[in-house]
C-alpha positions, -999 to 999 in steps of 0.1 A, spaced: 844 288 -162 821 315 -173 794 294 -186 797 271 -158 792 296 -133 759 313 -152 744 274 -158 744 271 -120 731 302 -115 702 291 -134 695 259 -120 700 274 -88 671 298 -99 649 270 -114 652 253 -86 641 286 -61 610 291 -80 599 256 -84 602 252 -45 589 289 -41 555 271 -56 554 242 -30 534 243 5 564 255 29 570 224 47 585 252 75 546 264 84 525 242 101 493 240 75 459 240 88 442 211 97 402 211 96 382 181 96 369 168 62 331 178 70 333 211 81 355 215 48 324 207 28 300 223 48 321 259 40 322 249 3 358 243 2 360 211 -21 343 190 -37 349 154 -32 340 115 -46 343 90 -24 341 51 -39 359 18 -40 389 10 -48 385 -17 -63 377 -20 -107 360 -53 -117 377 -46 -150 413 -44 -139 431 -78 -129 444 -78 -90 467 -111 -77 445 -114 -47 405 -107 -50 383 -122 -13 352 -133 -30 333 -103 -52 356 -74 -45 381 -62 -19 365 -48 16 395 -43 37 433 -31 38 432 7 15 402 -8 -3 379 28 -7 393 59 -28 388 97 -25 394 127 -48 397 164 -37 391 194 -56 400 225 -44 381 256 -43 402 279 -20 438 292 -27 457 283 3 470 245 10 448 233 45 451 190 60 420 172 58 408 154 90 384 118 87 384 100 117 398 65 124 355 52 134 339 71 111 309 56 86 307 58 49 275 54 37 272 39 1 244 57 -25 238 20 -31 218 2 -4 229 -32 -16 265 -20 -10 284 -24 20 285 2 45 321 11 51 339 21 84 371 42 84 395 21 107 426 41 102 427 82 114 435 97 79 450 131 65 446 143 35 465 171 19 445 198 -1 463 217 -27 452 255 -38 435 250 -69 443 211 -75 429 179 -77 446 155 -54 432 116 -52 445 85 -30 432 53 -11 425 50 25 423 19 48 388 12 57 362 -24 69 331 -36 55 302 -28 83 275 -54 62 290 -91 58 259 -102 35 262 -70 12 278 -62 -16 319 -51 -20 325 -14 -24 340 -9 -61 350 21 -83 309 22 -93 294 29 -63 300 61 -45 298 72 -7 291 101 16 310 104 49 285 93 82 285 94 116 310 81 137 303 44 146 291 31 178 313 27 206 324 -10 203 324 -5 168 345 26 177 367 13 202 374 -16 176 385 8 148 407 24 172 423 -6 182 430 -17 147 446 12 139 466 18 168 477 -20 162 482 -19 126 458 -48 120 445 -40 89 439 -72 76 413 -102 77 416 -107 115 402 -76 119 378 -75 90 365 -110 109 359 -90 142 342 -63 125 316 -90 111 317 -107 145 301 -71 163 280 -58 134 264 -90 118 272 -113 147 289 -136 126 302 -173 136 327 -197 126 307 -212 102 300 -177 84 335 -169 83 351 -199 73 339 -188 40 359 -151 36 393 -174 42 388 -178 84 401 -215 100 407 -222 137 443 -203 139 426 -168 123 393 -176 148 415 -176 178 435 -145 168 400 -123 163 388 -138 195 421 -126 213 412 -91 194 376 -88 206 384 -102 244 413 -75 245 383 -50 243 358 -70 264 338 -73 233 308 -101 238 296 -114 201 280 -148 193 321 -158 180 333 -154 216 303 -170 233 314 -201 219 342 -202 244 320 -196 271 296 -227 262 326 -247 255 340 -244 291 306 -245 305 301 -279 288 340 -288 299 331 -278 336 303 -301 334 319 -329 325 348 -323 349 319 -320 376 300 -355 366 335 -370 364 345 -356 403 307 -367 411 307 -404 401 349 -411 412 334 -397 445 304 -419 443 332 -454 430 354 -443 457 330 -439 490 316 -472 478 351 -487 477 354 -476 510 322 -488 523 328 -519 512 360 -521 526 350 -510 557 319 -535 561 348 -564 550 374 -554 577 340 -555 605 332 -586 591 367 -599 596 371 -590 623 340 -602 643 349 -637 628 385 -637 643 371 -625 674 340 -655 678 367 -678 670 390 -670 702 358 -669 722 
């Protein structure tokens, strides 16, 4: 009973100083944003894609991934006490590559910097540059400005929506590259996808060249419905002319014939 009594003792102890060595879940850490950490020297950082043309992935759009967690981040600590790291749902990330994509953050993300450590993981971010290359493990990034305000109000609707998929990859293109059906259809878009991003962009009163569409369309409908009320009008008053002039006729013959 002894020796039972001193093993939990031990265990109990183990257990005390491993969680003694863990960020007290109790405190509320700091939370800074991710620039001003780097501007007071306390990380350094890589930034890339997450995507390896060497390593075999079920499901690859084209030359690479540029949506869904596709970009990657490491942390290094320089400082000795455990802080949150801050980047913005909107922000840019600029590639070191100029025939790489630029990148925009569409998910507000938080990253946990440990005293001393090296702490890496994958965030959700959009390609900004349809014609430009995916982001991969080779090409590295630096953190931007924040994007433009359709641009911005996009990210934030994606995120606060949870659409981090192609829909919203589409309306990305469709505000930064202007891009149409035709340009779409070939990163995996058909008519049911088209009308979902148009619903996306018209929620935020978002004009592009992919919505305008709609626009000519009824247009050219109302046009045709007004040259199709124009000429039944024109058939019907000469139906009733002609009815009319039969009806005098008629009736000037029935009345010389009582005369």
């Amino acid at each position: 009973m002894k020796y039972k009594i001193t093993n939990l003792f031990i265990s109990l102890l183990i257990v005390s100083v491993v969680n003694s060595q863990e960020p007290n879940t109790n405190i509320h850490p700091t939370e800074i944003s991710i620039l001003d950490a780097i501007s007071k020297g306390m990380l350094e950082l890589k930034i890339c894609g997450a995507y390896d043309p060497e390593f075999f992935y079920e499901v690859v759009d084209r030359e690479g991934v540029h949506y869904g967690k596709c970009m990657a981040i490491v942390l290094r600590s320089k400082i000795d006490s455990f802080v949150l790291l801050k980047l913005d749902c909107g922000t840019m990330l600029i590639p070191t590559d100029s025939s790489v994509q630029e990148m925009l953050v569409t998910h507000n993300a938080v990253f946990p910097l440990y005293p001393g450590q090296t702490y890496s993981t994958r965030f959700y971010a959009m390609c900004a540059q349809l014609h430009n290359k995916a982001p991969s493990i080779e090409t590295t990034f630096r953190i931007g400005e924040m994007a433009d305000s359709n641009l911005l109000n996009l990210a934030n609707y994606l995120n606060d929506n949870y659409i981090q998929n192609m829909l919203g990859q589409h309306a990305v293109w469709a505000i930064t590259d202007q891009a149409n059906f035709g340009e779409l259809k070939k990163y995996g878009a058909d008519s049911n996808t088209i009308f979902k991003t148009k619903v996306i962009l018209a929620n935020l009163n978002i004009e592009t060249k992919l919505t305008s569409n709609d626009v000519v369309a009824s247009k050219s409908k109302e046009i045709k419905v007004n040259r199709y009320i124009y000429f039944s009008g024109v058939v019907l008053l000469l139906i009733l002319t002609f009815t009319t002039v039969v009806l005098i006729f008629t009736r000037k013959r029935k009345d010389n014939n009582i005369v």
